[in-house]
C-alpha positions in Angstrom: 1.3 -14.9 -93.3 3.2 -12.6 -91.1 6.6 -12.0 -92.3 9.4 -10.1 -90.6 12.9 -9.6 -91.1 14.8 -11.7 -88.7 18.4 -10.5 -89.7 17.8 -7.1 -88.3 16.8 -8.0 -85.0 20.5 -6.8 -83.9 21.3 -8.2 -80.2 17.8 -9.2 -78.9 16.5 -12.9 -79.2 14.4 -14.5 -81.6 11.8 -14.5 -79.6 12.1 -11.2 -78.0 12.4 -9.4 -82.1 9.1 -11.7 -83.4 7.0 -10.2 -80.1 8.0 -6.4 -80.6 7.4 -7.4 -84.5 3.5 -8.6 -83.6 3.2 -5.9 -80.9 3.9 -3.1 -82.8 2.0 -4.4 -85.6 -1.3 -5.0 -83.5 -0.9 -1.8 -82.0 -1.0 -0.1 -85.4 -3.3 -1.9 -86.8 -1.8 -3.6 -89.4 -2.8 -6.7 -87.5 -6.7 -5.9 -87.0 -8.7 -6.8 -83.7 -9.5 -10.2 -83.5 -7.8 -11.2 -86.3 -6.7 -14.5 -86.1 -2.6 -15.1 -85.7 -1.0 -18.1 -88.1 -0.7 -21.2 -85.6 2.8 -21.4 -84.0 3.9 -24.0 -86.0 3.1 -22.8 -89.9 4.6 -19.4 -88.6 7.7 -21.3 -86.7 7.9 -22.9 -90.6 7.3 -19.9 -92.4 10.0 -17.8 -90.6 12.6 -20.4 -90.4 12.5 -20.4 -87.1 12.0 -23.1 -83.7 8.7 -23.9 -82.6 9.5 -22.9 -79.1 10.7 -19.5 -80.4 6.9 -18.5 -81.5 5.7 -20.1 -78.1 7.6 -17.6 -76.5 7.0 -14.4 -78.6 3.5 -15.7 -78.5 3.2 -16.3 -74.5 4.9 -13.0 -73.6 1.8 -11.5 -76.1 -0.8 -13.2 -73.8 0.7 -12.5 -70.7 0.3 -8.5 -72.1 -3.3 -9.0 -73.2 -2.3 -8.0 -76.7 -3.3 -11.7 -78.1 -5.7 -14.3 -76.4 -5.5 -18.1 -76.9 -8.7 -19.9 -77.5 -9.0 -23.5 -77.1 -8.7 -25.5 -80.0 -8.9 -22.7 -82.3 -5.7 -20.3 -82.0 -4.3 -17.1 -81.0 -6.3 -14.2 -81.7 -5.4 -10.5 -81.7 -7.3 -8.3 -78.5 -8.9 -5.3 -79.1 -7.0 -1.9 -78.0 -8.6 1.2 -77.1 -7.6 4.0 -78.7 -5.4 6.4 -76.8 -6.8 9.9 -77.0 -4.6 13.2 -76.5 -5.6 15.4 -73.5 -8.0 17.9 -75.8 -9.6 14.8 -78.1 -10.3 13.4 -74.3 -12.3 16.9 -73.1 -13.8 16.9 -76.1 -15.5 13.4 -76.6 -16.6 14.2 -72.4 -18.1 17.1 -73.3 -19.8 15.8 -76.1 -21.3 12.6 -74.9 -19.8 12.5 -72.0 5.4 -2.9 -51.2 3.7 -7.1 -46.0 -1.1 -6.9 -46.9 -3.2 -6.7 -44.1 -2.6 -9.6 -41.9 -6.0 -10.8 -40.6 -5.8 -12.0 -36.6 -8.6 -14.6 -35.9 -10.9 -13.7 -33.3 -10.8 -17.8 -32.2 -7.1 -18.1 -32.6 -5.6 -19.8 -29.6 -3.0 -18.0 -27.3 -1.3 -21.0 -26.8 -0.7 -21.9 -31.1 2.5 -23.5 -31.9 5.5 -21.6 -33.4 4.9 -20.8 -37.0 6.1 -23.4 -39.5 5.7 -21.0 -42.8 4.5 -17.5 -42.5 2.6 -16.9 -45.4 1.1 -13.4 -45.4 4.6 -12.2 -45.0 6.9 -10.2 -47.7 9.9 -10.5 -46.1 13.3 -11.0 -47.5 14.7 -15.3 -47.4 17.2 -15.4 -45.0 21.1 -16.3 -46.2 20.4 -14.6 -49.6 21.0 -10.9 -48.8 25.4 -10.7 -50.6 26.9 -9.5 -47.1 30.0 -9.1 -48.1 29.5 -7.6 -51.6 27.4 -4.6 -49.3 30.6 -4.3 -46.9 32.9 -3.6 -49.0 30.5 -1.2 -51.2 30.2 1.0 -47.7 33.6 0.8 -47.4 34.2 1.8 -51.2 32.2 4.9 -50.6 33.7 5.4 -47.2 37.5 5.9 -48.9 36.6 7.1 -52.5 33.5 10.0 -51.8 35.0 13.3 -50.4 34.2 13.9 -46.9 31.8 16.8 -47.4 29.7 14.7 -50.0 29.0 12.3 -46.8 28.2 14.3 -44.4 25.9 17.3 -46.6 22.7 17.3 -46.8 21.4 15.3 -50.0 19.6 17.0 -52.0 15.6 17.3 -51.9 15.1 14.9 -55.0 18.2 12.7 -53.4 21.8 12.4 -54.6 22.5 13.0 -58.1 24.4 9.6 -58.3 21.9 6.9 -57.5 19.3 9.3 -59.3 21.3 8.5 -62.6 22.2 5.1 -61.8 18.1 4.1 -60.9 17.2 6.1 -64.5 19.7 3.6 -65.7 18.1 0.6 -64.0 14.9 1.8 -65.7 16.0 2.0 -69.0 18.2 -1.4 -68.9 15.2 -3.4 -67.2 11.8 -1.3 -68.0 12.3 0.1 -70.9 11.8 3.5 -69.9 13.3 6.9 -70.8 13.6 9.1 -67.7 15.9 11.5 -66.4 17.3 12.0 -63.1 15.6 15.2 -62.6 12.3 13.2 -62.8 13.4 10.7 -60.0 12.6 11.8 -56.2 14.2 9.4 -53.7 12.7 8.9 -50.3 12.7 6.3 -47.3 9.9 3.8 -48.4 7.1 4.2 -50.6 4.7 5.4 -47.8 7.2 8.4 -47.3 7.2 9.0 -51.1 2.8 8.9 -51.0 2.8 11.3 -48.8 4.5 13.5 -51.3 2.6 12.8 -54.2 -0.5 13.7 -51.6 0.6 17.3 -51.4 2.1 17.8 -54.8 -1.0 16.8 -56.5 -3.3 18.5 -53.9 -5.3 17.1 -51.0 -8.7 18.1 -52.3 -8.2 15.8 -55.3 -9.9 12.2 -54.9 -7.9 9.5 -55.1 -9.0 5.6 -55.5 -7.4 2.4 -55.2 -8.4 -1.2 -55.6 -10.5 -3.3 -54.2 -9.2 -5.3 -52.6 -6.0 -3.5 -52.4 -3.3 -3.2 -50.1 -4.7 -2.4 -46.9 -1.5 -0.3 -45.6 -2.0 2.5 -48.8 -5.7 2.8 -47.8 -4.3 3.9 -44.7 -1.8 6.1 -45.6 -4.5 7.9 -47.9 -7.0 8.5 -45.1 -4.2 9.7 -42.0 -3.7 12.1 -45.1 -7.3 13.4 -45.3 -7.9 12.9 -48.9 -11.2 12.1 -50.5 -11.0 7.9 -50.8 -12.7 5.7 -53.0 -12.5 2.3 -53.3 -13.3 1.0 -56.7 -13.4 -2.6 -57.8 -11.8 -5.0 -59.9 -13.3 -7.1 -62.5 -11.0 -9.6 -65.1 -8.6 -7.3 -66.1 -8.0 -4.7 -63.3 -10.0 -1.5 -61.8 -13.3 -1.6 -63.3 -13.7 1.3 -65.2 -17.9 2.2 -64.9 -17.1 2.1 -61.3 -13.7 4.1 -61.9 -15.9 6.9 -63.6 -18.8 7.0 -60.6 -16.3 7.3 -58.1 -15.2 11.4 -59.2 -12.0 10.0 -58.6 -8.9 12.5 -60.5 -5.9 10.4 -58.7 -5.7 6.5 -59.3 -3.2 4.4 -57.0 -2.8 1.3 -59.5 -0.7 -2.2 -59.1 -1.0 -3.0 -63.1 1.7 -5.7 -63.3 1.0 -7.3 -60.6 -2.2 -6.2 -58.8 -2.3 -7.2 -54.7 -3.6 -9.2 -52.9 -5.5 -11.0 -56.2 -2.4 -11.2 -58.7 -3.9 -10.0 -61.5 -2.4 -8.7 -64.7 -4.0 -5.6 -66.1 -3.9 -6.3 -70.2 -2.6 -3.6 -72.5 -6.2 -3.2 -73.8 -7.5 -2.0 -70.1 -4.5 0.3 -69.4 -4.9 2.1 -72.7 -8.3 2.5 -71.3 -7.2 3.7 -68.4 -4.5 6.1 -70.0 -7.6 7.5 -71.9 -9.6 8.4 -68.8 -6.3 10.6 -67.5 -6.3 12.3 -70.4 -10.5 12.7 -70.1 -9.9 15.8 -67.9 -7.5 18.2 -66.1 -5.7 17.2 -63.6 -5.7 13.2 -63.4 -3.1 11.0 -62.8 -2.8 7.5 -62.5 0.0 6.2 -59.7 1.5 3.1 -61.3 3.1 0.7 -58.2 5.4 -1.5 -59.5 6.2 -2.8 -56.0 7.8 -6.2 -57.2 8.1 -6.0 -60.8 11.6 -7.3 -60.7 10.3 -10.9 -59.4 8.0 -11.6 -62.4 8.4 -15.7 -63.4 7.7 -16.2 -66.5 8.3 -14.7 -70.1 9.9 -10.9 -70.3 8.9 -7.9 -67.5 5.5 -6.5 -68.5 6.1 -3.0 -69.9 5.0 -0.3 -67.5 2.0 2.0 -68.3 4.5 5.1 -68.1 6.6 3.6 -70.8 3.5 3.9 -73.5 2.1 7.5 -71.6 2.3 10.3 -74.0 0.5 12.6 -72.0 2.5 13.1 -68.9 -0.1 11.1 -66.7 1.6 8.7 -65.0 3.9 8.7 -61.8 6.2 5.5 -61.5 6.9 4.0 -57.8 9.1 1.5 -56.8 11.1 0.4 -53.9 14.0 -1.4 -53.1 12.4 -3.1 -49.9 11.1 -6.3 -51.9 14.4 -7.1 -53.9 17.3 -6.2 -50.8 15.2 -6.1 -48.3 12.5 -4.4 -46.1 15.0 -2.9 -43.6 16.2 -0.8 -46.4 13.9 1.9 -46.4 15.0 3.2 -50.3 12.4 3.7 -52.6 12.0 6.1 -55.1 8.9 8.2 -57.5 9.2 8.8 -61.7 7.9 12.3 -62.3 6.5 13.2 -65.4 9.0 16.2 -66.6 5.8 19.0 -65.6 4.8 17.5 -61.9 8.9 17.2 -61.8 9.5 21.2 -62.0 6.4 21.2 -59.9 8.3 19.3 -57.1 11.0 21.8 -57.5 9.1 24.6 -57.0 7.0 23.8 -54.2 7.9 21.1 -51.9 11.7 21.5 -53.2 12.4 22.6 -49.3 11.8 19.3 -47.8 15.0 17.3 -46.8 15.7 14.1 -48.8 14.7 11.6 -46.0 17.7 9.2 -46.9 21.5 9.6 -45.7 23.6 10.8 -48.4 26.0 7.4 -47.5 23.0 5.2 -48.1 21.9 6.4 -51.2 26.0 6.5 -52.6 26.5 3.0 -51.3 23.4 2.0 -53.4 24.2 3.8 -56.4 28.2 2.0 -56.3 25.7 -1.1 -55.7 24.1 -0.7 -58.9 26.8 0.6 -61.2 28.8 -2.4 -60.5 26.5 -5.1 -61.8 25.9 -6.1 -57.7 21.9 -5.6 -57.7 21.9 -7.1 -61.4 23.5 -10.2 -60.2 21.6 -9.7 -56.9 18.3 -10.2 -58.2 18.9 -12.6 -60.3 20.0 -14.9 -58.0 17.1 -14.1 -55.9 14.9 -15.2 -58.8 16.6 -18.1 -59.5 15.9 -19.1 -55.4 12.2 -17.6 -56.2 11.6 -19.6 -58.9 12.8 -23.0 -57.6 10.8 -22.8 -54.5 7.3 -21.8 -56.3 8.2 -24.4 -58.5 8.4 -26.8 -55.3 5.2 -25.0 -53.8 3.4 -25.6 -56.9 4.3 -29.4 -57.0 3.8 -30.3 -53.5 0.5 -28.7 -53.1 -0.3 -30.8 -56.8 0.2 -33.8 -54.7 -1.3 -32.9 -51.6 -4.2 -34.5 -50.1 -6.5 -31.3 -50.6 -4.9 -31.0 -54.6 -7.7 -32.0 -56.4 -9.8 -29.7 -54.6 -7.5 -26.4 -55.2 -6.6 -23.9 -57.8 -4.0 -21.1 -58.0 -4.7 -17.5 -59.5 -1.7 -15.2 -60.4 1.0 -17.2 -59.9 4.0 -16.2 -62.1 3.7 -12.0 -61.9 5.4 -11.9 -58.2 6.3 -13.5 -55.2 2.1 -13.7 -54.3 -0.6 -15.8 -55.7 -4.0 -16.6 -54.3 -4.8 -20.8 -53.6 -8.5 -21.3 -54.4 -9.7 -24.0 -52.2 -13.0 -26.1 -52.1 -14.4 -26.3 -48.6 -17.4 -25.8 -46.8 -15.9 -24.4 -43.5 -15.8 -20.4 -43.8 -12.3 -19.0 -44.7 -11.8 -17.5 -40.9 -12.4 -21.0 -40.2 -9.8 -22.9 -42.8 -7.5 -19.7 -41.8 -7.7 -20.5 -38.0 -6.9 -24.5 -38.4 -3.9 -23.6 -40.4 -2.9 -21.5 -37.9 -3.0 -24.1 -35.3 -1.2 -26.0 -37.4 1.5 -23.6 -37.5 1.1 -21.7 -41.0 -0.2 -18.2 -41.3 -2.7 -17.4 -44.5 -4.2 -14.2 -44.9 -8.2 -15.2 -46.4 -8.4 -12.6 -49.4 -12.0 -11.5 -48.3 -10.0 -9.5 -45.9 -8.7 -6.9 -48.4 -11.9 -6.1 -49.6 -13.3 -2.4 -48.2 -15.9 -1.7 -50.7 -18.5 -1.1 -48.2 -16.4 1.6 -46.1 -16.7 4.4 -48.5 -15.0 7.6 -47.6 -15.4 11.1 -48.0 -19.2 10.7 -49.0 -21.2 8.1 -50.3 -21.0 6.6 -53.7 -22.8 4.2 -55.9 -20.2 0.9 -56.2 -20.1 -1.6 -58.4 -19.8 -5.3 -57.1 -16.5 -6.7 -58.0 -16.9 -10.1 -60.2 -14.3 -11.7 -57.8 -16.3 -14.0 -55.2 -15.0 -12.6 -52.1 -17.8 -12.7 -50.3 -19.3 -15.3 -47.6 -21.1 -17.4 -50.5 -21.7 -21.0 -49.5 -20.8 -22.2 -52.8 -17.3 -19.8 -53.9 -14.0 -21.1 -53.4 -11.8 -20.1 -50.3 -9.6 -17.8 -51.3 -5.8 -17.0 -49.2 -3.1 -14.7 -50.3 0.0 -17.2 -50.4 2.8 -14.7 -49.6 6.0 -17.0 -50.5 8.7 -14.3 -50.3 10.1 -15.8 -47.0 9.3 -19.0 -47.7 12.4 -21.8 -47.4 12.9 -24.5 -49.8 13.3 -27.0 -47.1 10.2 -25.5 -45.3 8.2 -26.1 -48.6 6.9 -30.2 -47.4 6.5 -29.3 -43.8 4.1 -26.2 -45.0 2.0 -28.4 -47.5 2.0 -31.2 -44.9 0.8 -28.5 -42.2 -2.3 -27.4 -44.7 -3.1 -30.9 -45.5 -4.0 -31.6 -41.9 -5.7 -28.3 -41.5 -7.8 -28.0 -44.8 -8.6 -31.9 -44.6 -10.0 -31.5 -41.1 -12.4 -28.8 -42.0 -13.5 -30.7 -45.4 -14.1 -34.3 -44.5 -16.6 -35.2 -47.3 -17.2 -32.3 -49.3 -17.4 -32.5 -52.9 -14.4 -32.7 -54.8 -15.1 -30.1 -57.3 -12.4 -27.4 -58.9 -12.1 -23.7 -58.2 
């Protein structure tokens, strides 16, 4: 029986101490690969502690791939793969070797009715965005900061201030331990791409999912890098298909992958830490676009938080939690590409105003974003939870399914239907709601910079008669009192184009 001292958990909860307990224990062995955990309730006994508590600790595991649940039988620990240093990886090689592409239908009618629900949208809710609190922050800066601070030039990496106070942020919300000097600050992630294109060399490879975010594909080829784009099976980038592409760069969206919503477990980014540390010169690009928007249980660690190798470089933006008119989003260096930056692109001009970036960092120091995104998850949370009812008890709910639903402000609504996806997309459309059909992301077939064997994703994206329809359900904008109309709006749509098809489940 698993036994852990629950008096010296200090300030974190019950919950929160008995996961890093199993955690650390699985990932050192002393709880063996598929080894079976007790059952929640002779361990809730054991400890002394509530029922619900082990739920959680026990959940949060899941959601991390460290345990799996198997029905009728338990929890059981997942296998990890080992984590290999940079010479153990050449070795073993040489031994055995942040708004998705919005799809316009061809058949749409020029004459559609104004849009009820935008759905492939990732904009801001209106009325949520703290006015006021913003105001008087600009005004704050405008009468405390020296005038020469305003108006200088920030520095190439971006004012020391909101440098500190985003390391900060990481450390209070991540859980990871960087310093300021690692943090390069920039207007948007695309800016901050570009970047990472020329400090890590244009005739490296890069690859990113498929499907993936249609916009990065494009930023990678106007740069005139070698692309690939490699698959996804279960549990993220497929890894046999990773290895044929010659890739040295991967663009990854582990927490939270777009369009599909899947959650890469800890098993498969241990993997992918080893194949970084397989050669010279790889890196793997961890987007963490909307990290701060994640449901249910604790934040899934990020994949630099557990690199000991200096291979991973941390992106976020501010665009999905304040707003995508402000253009702030920053990059995590490790400490050696960080000196790199320095020394080699260190002439660039930080492409953010010196006011902007103080009036965020006053933002953040002052509690303002904390409070900020919390209430915006609250709001989040209560209208998925509405979405999620609604489309329960909708006409079409016995024929639907939802994949990836509590990482982020996206999940994917599996449908049943024997009208093609363009099809169920187009009747929506005329019914005033916008859905991007998830076949749409996929690009597997345009390979780039020379051919390359490809490995079928095991996602059903294609035109198969009998796979479910598949949408990107983008709820970020969505209202709460627009929830029934939008549901209402699909019904008519999706019930028009599957008059007597079988009522199966995705």
């Amino acid at each position: 029986m698993l036994t852990y001292p629950l008096d010296e958990r200090g300030e974190d909860s019950l919950y929160g101490y008995l996961y890093h307990c199993i955690k650390r224990d699985i990932e050192a062995g002393a709880i063996s690969a598929h080894e079976k955990l007790p059952s929640k309730r002779a361990l809730a006994k054991h400890l002394g502690v509530s029922l619900v508590t082990v739920e959680g600790a026990y959940a949060q595991l899941a959601a991390e791939g460290y345990v799996r649940s198997e029905p009728r039988r338990g929890y059981f620990a997942n296998e990890l793969a080992p984590l290999v240093s940079l010479k153990e990886g050449s070795r073993k090689r040489a031994d055995d070797l942040s708004s998705g592409g919005t799809v316009t239908d061809a058949t749409a009618d020029v004459s559609e009715p104004p849009l009820i629900a935008d759905l492939t949208s990732g904009a801001a809710p209106l009325g949520m965005f703290p006015y006021a609190l913003w105001a008087k922050t600009l005004r704050d800066v405008l009468a405390h900061e020296p005038e020469q601070t305003l108006l200088r030039e920030p520095p190439s990496l971006g004012v020391l201030r909101l440098r500190e106070a985003i390391a900060g942020h990481l450390r209070a919300f991540r859980g990871l331990e960087v310093g300021p000097e690692q943090i390069v600050v920039g207007s948007g992630a695309q800016t901050l791409y570009q970047l990472v294109i020329q400090l890590l060399g244009r005739s490296s490879r890069f690859a990113v999912e498929d499907p993936g975010y249609t916009r990065l594909t494009s930023i990678y080829e106007s740069n005139d890098v070698c692309l690939s784009q490699v698959p996804l099976d279960a549990q993220g980038i497929d890894m046999e298909a990773l290895r044929a592409s010659g890739a040295a760069v991967a663009h990854l969206m582990p927490s939270h992958q777009y369009p599909t919503g899947l959650v890469t477990p800890i098993s498969r980014r241990y993997e992918l830490l080893g194949w970084a540390t397989e050669a010279s010169g790889r890196y793997l690009i961890e987007d963490d676009y909307d990290c701060e928007f994640r449901l249910a249980g604790r934040p899934i660690p990020t994949m630099m938080s557990i690199d000991t190798d200096e291979r991973v470089i941390y992106a976020n933006t501010f665009s999905r939690s304040l707003g995508p008119a402000f253009r702030i989003a920053y990059a995590v260096l490790p400490p050696h590409l960080a000196e790199r930056f320095q020394r080699d692109l260190g002439f660039y001009s930080c492409t953010v105003s010196a006011m902007e970036q103080l009036a965020l960092a006053y933002f953040i120091e002052n509690g303002h974003f904390e409070r900020h995104v919390n209430r915006m998850r609250s709001h989040y949370r209560a209208v998925q939870s509405e979405l999620m009812d609604a489309l329960a008890a909708s006409s079409f709910g016995h024929r639907l399914a939802v994949e990836g639903a509590d990482a982020g402000l996206h999940f994917v609504l599996c449908i049943d239907a024997p009208a093609s996806e363009a099809a169920l997309a187009a009747a929506a459309r005329r019914e005033g709601v916008a859905l991007t059909p998830l076949s749409s992301f996929r690009r597997t077939s345009a390979q780039l910079c020379g051919e390359m064997p490809v490995r079928e994703s095991h996602l059903a994206l294609g035109p198969s008669e009998n796979s479910p329809r598949r949408f990107l359900v983008s709820y970020a904008g969505l209202d709460r009192l627009a929830v029934a109309p939008t549901v209402e709006a699909l019904a008519r749509a999706f019930d028009g184009q599957t008059a007597g098809f079988w009522a199966g489940r995705c």
